[in-house]
C-alpha positions as CSV (number, residue, x, y, z in Angstrom):
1,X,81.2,93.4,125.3
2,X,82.0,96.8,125.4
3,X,82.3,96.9,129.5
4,X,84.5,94.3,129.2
5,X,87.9,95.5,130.2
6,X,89.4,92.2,132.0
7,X,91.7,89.8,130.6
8,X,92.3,89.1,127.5
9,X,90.9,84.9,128.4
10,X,87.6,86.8,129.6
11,X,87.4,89.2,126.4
12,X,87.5,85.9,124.2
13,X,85.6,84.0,125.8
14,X,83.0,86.4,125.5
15,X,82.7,86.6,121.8
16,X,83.5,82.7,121.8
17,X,80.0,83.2,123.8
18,X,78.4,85.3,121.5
19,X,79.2,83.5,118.3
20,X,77.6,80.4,119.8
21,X,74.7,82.3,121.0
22,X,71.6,81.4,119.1
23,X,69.1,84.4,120.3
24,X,71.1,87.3,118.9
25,X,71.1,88.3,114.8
26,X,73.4,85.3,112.9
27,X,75.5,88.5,111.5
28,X,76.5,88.7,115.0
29,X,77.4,85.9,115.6
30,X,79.4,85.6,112.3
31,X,81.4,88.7,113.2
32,X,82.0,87.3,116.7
33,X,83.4,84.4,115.2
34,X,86.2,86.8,113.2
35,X,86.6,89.2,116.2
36,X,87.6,86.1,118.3
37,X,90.0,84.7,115.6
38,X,91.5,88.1,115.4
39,X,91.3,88.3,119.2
40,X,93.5,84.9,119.6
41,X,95.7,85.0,117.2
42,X,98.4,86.7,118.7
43,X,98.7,84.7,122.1
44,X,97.8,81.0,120.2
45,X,100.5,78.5,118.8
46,X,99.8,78.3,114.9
47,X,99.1,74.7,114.8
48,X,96.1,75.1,117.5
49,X,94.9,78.0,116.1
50,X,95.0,76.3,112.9
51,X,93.0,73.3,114.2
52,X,90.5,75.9,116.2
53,X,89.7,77.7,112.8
54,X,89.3,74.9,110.5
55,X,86.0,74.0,111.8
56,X,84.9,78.1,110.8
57,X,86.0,78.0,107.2
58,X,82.9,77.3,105.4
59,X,82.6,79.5,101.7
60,X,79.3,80.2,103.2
61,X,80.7,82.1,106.1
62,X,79.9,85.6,105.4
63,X,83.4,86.5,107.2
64,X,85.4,83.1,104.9
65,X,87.4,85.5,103.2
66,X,88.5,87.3,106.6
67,X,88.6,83.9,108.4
68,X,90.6,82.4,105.7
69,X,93.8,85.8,105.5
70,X,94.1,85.0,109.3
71,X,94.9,81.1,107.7
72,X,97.5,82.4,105.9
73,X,98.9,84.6,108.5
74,X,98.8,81.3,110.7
75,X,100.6,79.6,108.4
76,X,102.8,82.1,107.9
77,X,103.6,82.0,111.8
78,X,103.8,78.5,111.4
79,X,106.7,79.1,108.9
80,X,104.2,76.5,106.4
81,X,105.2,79.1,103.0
82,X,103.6,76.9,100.4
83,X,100.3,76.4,102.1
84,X,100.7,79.9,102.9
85,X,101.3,81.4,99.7
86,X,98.3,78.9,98.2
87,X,95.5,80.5,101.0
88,X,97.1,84.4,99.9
89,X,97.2,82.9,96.1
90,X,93.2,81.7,96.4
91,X,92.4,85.3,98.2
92,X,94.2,87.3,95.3
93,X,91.9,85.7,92.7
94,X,89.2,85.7,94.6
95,X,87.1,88.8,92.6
96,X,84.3,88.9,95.2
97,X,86.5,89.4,98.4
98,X,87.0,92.8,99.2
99,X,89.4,95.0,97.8
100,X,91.8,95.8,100.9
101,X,92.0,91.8,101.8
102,X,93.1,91.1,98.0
103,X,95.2,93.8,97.9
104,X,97.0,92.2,101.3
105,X,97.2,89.2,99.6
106,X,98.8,90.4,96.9
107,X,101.3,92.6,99.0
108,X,102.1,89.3,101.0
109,X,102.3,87.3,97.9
110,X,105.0,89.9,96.7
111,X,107.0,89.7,99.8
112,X,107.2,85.9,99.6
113,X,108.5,86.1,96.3
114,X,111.4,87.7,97.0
């Protein structure tokens, strides 16, 4: 992946590749998943992007907690506050996610209130 300096369609489809491919480590292929999520985001309509992910958000995906603040991002795109503001609210409670995700949670959570 790191040679890769095409276009943006060829950089996700390679880690769309990877996370699919079964003969490298699972914990690559579970950060390939988030990378291309994170790739995407930006240039994908919410409501696809929403549709894309859904499949991906299993609590048994080392990455849900990542997977799922790029959810609420989408949904913040998609202008959808409430399901937005649940997906940030489930993060925030969420002890076992990392700190820095939480915290953005909360920070987001803060901004919506006002």
């Amino acid at each position: 992946l790191a040679n890769l300096s095409s276009s943006n369609d060829e950089k996700a489809a390679a880690l769309l590749s990877l996370s699919k491919n079964t003969h490298v480590p699972e914990l690559y292929q579970q950060i390939a998943t988030y990378r291309y999520f994170e790739h995407i985001f930006q240039g994908t309509a919410p409501a696809e992007f929403l549709k894309e992910l859904k499949e991906h958000l299993k609590v048994t995906h080392p990455m849900y907690i990542s997977l799922k603040e790029l959810e609420g991002l989408a949904l913040l795109k998609a202008k959808d506050l409430k399901a937005a503001a649940k997906v940030f609210e489930e993060i925030a409670k969420d002890e076992k996610a990392p700190q820095g995700i939480r915290l953005r949670a909360f920070a987001l959570l803060d901004q919506m209130a006002h």
